[in-house]
N, C-alpha and C positions, 0 to 999 in steps of 0.2 A: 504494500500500500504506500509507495512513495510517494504516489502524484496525489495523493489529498493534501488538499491544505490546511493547516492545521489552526483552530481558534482557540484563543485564552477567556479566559473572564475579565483580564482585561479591554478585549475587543469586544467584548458585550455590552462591558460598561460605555466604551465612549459612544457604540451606537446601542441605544436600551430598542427603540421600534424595531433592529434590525433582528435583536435579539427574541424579541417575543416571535417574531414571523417564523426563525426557525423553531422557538421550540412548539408553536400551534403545525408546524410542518411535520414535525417530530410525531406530536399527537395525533394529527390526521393518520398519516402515517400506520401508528399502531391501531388503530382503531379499524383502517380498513384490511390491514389483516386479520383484526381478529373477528373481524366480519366474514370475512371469508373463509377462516376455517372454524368458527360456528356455520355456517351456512353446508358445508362441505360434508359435515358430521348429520346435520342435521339428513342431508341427501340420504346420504349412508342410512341412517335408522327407518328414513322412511322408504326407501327401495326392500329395506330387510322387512317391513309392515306389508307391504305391497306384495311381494312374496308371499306369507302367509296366508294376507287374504284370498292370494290366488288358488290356494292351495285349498283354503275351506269353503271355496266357491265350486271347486269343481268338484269336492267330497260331498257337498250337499245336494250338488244339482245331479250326481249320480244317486246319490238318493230319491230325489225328487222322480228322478226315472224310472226308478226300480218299484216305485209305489206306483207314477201310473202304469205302467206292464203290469201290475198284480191285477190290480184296480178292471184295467183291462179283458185281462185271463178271465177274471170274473164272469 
């Protein structure tokens, strides 16, 4: 990392506006990370639901089938 430039608190002090701009740049920053991997997690849990549901949709509507063919035989 040589080519960063490097800032003191003394270059915060003589510019204070400049200072707050980065550390509001800082916060956005983390925030839209941590948006994104809440968001990303969130994906996760609801594909793993979505799965599931798929699963007890087609055990029930084999069910549903299996009752009218009786129903039917009848």
């Amino acid at each position: 990392m040589a080519g960063l430039p490097t800032i003191s608190f003394k270059d915060f002090v003589k510019n204070p506006i400049v200072a707050l701009l980065f550390m509001s740049l800082m916060a956005i920053g983390y925030l839209y990370y941590d948006n994104k991997s809440t968001l990303t997690s969130q994906v996760k849990d609801l594909q793993e639901e979505v799965r599931s549901l798929q699963r007890d949709y087609k055990r029930l509507n084999d069910k549903f089938i299996d009752t009218l063919e009786k129903i039917h035989k009848k």
